[in-house]
C-alpha positions as CSV (number, residue, x, y, z in Angstrom):
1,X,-15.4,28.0,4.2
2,X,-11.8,27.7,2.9
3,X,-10.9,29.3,-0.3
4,X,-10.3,25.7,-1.4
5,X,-13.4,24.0,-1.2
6,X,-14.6,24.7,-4.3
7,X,-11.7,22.6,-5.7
8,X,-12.7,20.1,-3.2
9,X,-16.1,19.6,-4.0
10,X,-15.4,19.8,-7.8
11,X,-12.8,16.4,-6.9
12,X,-16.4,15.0,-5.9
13,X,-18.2,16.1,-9.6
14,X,-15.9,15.1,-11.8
15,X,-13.8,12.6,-10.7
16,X,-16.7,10.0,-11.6
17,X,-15.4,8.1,-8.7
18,X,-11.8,7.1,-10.4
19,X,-9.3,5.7,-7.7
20,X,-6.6,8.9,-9.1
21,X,-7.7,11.8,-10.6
22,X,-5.1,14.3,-12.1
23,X,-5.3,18.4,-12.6
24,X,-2.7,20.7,-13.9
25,X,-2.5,23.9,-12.5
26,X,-4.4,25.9,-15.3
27,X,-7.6,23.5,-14.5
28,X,-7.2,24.1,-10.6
29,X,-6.8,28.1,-11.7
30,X,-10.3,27.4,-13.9
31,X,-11.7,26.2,-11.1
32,X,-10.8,28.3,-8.2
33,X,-10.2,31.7,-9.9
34,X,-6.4,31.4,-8.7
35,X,-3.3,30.0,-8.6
36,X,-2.6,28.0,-5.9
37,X,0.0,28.5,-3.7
38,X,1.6,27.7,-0.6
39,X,-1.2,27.6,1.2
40,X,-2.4,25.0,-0.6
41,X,0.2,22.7,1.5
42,X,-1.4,23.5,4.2
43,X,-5.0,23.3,3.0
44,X,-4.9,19.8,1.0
45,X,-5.9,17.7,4.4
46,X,-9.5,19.5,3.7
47,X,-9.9,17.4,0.7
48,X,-10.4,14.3,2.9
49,X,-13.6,15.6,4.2
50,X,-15.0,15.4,0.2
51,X,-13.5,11.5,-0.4
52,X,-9.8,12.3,-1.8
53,X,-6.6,13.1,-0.4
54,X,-3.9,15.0,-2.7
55,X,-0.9,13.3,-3.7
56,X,1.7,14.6,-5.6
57,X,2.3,18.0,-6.0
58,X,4.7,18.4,-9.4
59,X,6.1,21.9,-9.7
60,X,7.9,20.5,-12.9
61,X,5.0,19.3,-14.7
62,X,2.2,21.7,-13.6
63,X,0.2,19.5,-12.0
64,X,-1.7,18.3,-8.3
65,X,-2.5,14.1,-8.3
66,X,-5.2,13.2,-6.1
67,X,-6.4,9.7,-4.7
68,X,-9.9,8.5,-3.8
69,X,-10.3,7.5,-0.2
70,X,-10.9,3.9,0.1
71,X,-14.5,3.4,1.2
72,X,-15.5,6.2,-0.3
């Protein structure tokens, strides 16, 4: 199990299905129990396997964009 999937499977709970779904960093720490952090870059392909893929990653703004799969 990767140390991510929580996040992952949480995408599934509570994105109610929306096409984009946005998190800052403090609601991915809520989640997790952590800050993300480079490992994440490598991790985020996981999150197709649950129905989204991540999109942006803002370092500025705090925050970690993901998008539905379509067909999902």
């Amino acid at each position: 199990m990767s140390k991510y999937e929580p996040l992952w499977k949480h995408l599934q709970t509570c994105a109610d299905g929306r096409d984009t779904f946005t998190l800052t960093f403090d609601d991915v720490h809520n989640v997790l129990g952590f800050d993300i952090d480079h490992s994440f870059l490598n991790a985020k392909k996981e999150a197709m396997q649950f129905g989204y893929q991540v999109g942006k990653v803002s370092l500025k703004e705090k925050r970690v964009t993901f998008q539905r799969l379509v067909g999902e």
